[in-house]
Every structure is written in C-alpha cells, then in structure tokens.
C-alpha positions in Angstrom: 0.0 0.0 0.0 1.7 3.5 -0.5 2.9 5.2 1.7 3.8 9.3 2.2 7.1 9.9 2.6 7.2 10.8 6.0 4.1 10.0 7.9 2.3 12.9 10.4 -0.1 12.7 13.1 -3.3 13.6 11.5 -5.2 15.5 13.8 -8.9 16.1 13.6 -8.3 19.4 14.0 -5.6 20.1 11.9 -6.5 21.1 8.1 -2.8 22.1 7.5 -1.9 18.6 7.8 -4.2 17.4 5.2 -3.8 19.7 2.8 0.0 18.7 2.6 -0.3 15.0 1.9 -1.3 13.5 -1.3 -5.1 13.4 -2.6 -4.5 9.7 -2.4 -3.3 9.9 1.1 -6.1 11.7 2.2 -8.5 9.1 0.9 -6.7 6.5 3.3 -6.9 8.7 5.7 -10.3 9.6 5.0 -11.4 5.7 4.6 -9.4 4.7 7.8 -11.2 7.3 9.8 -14.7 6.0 8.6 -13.6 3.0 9.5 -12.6 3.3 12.7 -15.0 6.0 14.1 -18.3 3.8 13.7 -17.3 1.6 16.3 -19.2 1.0 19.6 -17.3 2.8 22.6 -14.8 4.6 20.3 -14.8 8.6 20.9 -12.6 11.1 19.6 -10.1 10.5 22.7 -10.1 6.5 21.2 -9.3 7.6 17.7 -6.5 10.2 18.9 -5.4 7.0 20.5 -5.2 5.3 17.4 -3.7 8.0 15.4 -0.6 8.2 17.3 -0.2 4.5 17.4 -0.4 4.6 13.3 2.1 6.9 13.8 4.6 4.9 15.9 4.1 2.1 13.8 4.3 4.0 10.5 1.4 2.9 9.0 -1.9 4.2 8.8 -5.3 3.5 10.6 -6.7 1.5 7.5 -4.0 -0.8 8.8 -4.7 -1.0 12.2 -8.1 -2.3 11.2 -6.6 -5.4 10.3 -4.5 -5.9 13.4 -5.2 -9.1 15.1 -6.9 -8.9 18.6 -4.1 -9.7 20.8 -2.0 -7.4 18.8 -4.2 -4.3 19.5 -4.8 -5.8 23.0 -0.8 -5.5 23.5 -0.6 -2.0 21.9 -3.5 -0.3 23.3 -4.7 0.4 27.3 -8.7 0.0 26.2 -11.0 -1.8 28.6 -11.3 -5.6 27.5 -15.3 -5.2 26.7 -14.6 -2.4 24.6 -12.0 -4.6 22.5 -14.1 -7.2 22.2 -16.9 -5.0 20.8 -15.0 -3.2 18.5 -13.7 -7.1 17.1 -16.9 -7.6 16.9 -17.8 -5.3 14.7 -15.1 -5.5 12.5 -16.1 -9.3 12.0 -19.3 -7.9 11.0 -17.6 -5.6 8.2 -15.5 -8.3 6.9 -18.2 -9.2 4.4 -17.6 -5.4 2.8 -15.3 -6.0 0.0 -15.7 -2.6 -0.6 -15.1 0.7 1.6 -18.2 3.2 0.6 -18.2 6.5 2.6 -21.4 8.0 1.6 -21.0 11.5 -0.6 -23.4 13.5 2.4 -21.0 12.8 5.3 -18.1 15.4 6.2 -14.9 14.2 8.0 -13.0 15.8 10.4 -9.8 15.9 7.4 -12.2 17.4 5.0 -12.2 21.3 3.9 -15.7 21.5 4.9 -15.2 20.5 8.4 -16.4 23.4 10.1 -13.4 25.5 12.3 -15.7 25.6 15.1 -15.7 21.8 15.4 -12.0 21.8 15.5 -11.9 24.1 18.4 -14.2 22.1 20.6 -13.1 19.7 23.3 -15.5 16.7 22.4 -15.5 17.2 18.8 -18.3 15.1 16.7 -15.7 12.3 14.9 -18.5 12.6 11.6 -21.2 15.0 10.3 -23.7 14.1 8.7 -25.8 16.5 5.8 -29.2 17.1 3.7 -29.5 20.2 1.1 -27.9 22.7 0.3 -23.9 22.0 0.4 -23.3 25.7 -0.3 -24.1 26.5 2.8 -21.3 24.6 4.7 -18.1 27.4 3.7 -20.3 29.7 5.4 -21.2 27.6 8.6 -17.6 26.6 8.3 -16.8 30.6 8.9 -18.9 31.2 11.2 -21.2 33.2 9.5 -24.6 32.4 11.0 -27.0 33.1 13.9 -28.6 30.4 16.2 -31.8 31.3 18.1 -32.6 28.8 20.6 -35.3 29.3 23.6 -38.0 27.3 25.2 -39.9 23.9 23.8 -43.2 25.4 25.7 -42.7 28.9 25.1 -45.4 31.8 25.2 -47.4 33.3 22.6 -45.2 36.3 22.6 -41.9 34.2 22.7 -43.2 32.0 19.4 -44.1 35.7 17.7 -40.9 37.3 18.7 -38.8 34.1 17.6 -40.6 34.0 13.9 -40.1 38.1 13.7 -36.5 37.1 14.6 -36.0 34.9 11.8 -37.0 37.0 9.4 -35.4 39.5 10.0 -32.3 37.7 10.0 -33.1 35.9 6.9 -34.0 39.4 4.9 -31.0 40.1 6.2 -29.0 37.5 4.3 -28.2 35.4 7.3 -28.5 31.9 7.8 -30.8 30.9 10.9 -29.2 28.3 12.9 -31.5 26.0 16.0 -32.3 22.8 16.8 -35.6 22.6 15.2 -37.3 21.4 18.5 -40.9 22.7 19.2 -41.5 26.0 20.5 -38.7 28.3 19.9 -36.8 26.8 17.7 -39.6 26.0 15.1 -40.6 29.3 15.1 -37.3 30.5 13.9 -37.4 28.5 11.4 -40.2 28.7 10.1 -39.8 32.6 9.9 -36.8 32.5 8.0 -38.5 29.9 5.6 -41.4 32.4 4.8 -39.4 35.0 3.3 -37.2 33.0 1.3 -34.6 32.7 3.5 -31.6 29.7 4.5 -32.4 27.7 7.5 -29.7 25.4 9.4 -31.1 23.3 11.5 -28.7 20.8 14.0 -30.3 17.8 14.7 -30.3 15.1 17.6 -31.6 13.0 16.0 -30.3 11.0 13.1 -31.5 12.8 9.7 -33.8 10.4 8.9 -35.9 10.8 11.8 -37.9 13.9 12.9 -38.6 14.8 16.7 -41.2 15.5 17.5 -42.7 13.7 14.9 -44.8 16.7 14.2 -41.8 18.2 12.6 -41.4 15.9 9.8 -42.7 18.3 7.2 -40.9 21.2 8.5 -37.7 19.4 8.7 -38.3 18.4 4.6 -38.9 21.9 4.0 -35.3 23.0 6.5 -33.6 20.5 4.1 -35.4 22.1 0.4 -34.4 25.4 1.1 -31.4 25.3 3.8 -29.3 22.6 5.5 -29.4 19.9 7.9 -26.6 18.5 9.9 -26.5 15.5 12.6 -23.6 14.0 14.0 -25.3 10.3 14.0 -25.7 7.9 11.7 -28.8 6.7 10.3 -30.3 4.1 12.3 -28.4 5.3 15.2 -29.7 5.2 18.8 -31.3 8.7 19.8 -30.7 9.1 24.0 -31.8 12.4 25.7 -28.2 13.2 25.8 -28.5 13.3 22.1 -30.4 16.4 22.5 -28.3 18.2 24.4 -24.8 17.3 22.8 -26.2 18.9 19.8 -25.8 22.3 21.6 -22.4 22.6 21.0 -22.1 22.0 17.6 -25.4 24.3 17.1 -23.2 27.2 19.1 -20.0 25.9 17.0 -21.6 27.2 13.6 -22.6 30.2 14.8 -21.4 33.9 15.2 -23.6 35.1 17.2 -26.4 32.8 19.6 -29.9 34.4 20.6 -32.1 33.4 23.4 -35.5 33.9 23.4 -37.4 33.2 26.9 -36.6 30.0 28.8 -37.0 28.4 31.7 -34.6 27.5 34.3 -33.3 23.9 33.9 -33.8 24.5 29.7 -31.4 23.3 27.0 -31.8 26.8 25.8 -28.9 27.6 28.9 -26.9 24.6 27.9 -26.3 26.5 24.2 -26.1 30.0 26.1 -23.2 28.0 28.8 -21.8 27.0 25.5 -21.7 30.4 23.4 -20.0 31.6 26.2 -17.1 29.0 26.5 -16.4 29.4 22.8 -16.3 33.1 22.6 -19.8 33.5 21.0 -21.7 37.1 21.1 -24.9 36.2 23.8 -28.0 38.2 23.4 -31.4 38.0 25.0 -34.7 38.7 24.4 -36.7 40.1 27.7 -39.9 38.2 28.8 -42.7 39.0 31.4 -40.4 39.0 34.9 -43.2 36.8 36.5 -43.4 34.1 34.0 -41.9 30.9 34.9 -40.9 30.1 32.1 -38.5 33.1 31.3 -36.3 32.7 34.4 -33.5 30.9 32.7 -33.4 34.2 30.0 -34.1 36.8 32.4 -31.1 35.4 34.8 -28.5 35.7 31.9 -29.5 39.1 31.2 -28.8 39.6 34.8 -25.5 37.9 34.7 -24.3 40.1 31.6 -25.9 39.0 28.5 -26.7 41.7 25.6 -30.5 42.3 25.7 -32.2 42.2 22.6 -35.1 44.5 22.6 -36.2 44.9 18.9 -35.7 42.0 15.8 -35.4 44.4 13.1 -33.1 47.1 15.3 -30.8 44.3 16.2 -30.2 43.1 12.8 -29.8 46.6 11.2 -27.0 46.5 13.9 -25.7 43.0 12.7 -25.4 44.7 9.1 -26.0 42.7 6.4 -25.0 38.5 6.1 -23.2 36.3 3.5 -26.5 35.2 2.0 -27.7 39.4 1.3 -28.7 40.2 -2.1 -29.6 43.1 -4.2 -33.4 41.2 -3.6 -33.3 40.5 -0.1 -32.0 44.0 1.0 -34.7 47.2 1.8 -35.9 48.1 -1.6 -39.5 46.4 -0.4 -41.8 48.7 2.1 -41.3 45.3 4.6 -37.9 46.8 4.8 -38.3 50.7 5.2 -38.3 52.7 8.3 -42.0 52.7 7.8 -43.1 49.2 7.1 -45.8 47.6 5.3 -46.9 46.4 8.3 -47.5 49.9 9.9 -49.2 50.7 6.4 -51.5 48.0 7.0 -52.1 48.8 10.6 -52.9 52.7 10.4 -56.4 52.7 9.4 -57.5 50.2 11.6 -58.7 51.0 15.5 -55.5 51.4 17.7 -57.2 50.1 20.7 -58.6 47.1 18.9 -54.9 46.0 17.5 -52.9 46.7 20.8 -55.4 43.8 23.1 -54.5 41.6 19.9 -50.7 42.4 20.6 -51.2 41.4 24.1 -52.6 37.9 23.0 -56.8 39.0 24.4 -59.3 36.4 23.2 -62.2 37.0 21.9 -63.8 37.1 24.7 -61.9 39.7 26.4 -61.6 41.9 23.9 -65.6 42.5 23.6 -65.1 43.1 27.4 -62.5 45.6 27.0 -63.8 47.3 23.5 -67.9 47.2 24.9 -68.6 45.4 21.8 -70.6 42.3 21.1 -68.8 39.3 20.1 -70.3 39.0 16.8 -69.6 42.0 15.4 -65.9 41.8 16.8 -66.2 38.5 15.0 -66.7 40.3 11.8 -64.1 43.0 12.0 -61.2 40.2 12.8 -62.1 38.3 9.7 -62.1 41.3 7.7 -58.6 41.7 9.2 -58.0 38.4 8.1 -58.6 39.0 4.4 -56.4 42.3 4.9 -53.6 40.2 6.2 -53.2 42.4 9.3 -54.3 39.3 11.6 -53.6 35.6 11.7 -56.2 33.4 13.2 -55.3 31.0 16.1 -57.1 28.0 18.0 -58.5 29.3 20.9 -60.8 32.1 19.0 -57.6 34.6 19.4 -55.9 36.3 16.6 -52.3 37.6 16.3 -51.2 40.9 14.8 -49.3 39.2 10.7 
C-alpha cells in the first residue's frame, strides 16, 4: 500500500496537515477514519489513541483495522469489553469487499469541516448533511446566527422568535437552532417564509424527525437550507443526544440568541456554551413573572446583551453572507416605515394593541364594549387584509 514519505499525526483538527499529503493519502486517511469511528465505545479521545499509534508504527489507521486482537490488545490500554466489541464489529464488516463512505458525510480531514468543530473539546468524529452544500463554507466561517429558547414557550416568545427569523433571513443570514418545538420552530419557520436559508442541528439522526410533528418542516429546512447531525442513520437517539447537539449548534454560529426559557432549559446549555467558545450572547426580555422566562431573564442579569427589537438588532448586525440586491430594503417590509404599519394605520388602535397582548375574543368585547359578533366580523375582515392571523383558541395575532 503507498505510503507518504514521511508520515504525520493527522489530527482532527488540523487542516494544514491534510492539505499537505497526497489526494490519495487523504483518501486512506479519510477511509481509515470512517472505518474506525463507527465503532461501539470509540470517541474522539479512542481515535487520537489510534492515530498516534499509526504513527509509531508507521502505517496508517486502514492498517490497524486489520491488526489481530491480541495485537491491538498489546498496543492499546482500552478496557477488554470495549475490545471485544470493536472485534466484533469489524467481523461484521468483513463481508464489505468494498469501503463506501457516503458522498453526504463530512470528515474531520475534509475542507468542509467546520473550524468551530476543531476548536471544541469533544468534537463530533463525523457529520452528517441534507441540502444545500453551499451553505457549509459559510457555517464553516462562522457566518450564522442560532436562536434557541424554550420547547413550551409563550405566545409572545413564538411571535418574537418567527419576527427574529426573518429579519435575519431578509437580512441574508443563515438561521441556525435545533428545530425542537416551540422556539426553535418558530425560527425557522420565519426565516423559511421569506425565502430565507435555514440550518437546523439535529439530535436526531436525519432520517428521523422529533417530534414527529416536525417531519414536514424538517423536509422543507432540508429544500431550502441545510441539515446537519452528527449520527448515523439508524443510530440510537438518547436524551443526551439532545443536548450534545448544543455545542455544535453554538460551534456554527457567530452570534447565539435566546428567546425566553426556563430555568433547567437546553436553551442555557447552548447560552453556557456560546459563552465558553467566545460566541456574542443576546437576550430577548420576557414577562419577569413568567416561569418560564427565568433561565433568559437570569443571563441578562448575569451580563448577556438584551435584545429589545428583531429588526433594530439586525440593522445592527449589518448585512450577512447570503444578502442580495433582492433581499435588502428596496421592499416597504424593509423601510423605516413598514408595510406592516401601512397595514395597521387605518384600523382602530385600541382594537390592535389587546390583539398584541394575546386577548381572546372574549376579552376583547369586554375591554372594546362590543358584542362578540360583530368583533367576529371586523377580525375576519382583518384576516382578508392580512393584518391578523387566526389561532385556536378564538384569538388572533397581529401578521
């Protein structure tokens, strides 16, 4: 088998190295490193582990795969069970006569290996894609925001989370989360409406969609933007799943938003985790009496930048890779005065502020002295306007 001329330690982390080997160096590498890093028990400690034994012996991990038991048993201070599992897998691969890594799969020696990753401590050891690959330089650079926040979040969070995204997306930039309910969704599916790039980190396997309810959403993420996961297909999904995803969510990301969450919330795992990498930290403010906005409200007190306004915030971001001639404020959605406050002039003040604050029907014939019928009336002649969106619950929402 050739050989380089003078083997190096190939790091996970080190793109130098790979660039100055051979292109068909790099597939052995590449090829050894699939090899190896779908074992049961192996992590990215294991595999450093196996690297620098290549490299004493002088060959490379393609060849360690074919090491005899007792002969990685000598060389290696791994637990006996997790030697006999990883024999037992590679008994199960001897029937491969062939190697095949698939072509939507992104290795740790591979130019579109994200820098972030390389900076983390428990790096993924593969990363897995669906959509658009363009994307990746970008997320690669660090040229993306992630808005996270609670699964069960208010009306005012989801609102404030889907104005968030797109404003970001009109803005050119891509919208990173984790595509859980609440939050996250809404994020989403904001940038999606105008046209814009979602990312969304997965912990689950791309395959799968949780919650289940997602499964549309997530088809429409991978369309029009980009899905990564850093398991396999058919992999097991554990809670931990969930939260591991967090750092690779943060890793892609320039800047991280939280909008309302609890205490206890994964939403504080990803804002603990912006702030070890060196991320910018923003958060949105939420009703100081809600429960749920304890976890957000405490990292404002401990430092965090609030974020008081979508649109202001972004105009402050300036404009990201993804902005176009198109996307940038040549449409009244974009102007100092919006088409939104076009819409919302000639319509009664006092009527559209109790729809701001979520009132139901109900309560806003209370507060207006009006029957409910011909309150009825008015909000679906709103609705035809496309000033309100109708809700379960006989409420409406301000579009």
């Amino acid at each position: 088998m050739p050989q380089p001329p003078s083997l190096k330690l190939l790091g996970p982390y080190s793109a130098d190295q790979c660039n100055s080997t051979s292109e068909l160096w790099l597939v052995l590498v590449r090829r050894g490193w699939w090899l190896w890093a779908q074992c049961p028990g192996l992590g990215v400690v294991r595999l450093r582990q196996l690297q620098q034994l290549a490299a004493a012996f002088e060959v490379d991990l393609e060849v360690l795969w074919h090491w005899p038991l007792p002969k990685l048993s000598a060389a290696l201070a791994w637990p006996q069970g997790v030697l006999l599992a990883v024999d037992r897998h590679r008994r199960s691969c001897a029937a491969c006569q062939t190697l095949a890594i698939p072509d939507q799969v992104i290795l740790p020696m591979d130019d579109a290996w994200p820098e972030g990753f390389r900076r983390l401590e428990r790096p993924p050891l593969m990363t897995f894609w669906q959509g658009d690959q363009a994307l990746l330089p970008l997320l690669s650079a660090g040229q993306a925001v992630a808005v996270v926040g609670s699964r069960r979040a208010s009306r005012h969070a989801l609102q404030a989370a889907e104005l968030l995204g797109r404003a970001l997306a009109r803005a050119g930039w891509p919208v990173v989360s984790g595509l859980a309910e609440g939050v996250d969704a809404s994020a989403h599916k904001g940038c999606l409406a105008v046209g814009g790039q979602p990312v969304a980190v997965l912990g689950t396997p791309l395959n799968r969609a949780y919650p289940a309810e997602h499964l549309n959403l997530q088809a429409r993420v991978a369309q029009q933007g980009l899905l990564l996961s850093e398991l396999s297909p058919g992999a097991r999904v554990q809670r931990s799943s969930f939260a591991r995803r967090n750092r690779l969510l943060v890793a892609i990301a320039r800047h991280v938003v939280v909008v309302e969450c609890p205490e206890g919330s994964g939403a504080l795992l990803t804002a603990e985790a912006a702030v070890r990498q060196g991320r910018s930290l923003s958060v949105m403010p939420a009703d100081a009496l809600r429960p749920a906005a304890r976890g957000s409200n405490r990292l404002l007190r401990e430092g965090a930048q609030p974020l008081l306004d979508p649109e202001s915030w972004v105009a402050g971001l300036g404009m990201g890779p993804l902005a176009t001639p198109s996307r940038v404020s040549t449409t009244p959605e974009n102007n100092g005065v919006s088409a939104r406050a076009n819409r919302l002039e000639h319509h009664d003040p006092a009527l559209l502020a109790l729809l701001d604050d979520g009132a139901s029907l109900p309560q806003l014939a209370h507060a207006l002295q009006r029957s409910s019928v011909a309150l009825a009336e008015d909000l679906v002649q709103l609705e035809l306007e496309g000033v309100v969106v109708a809700e379960p619950g006989m409420r409406w929402r301000l579009a």
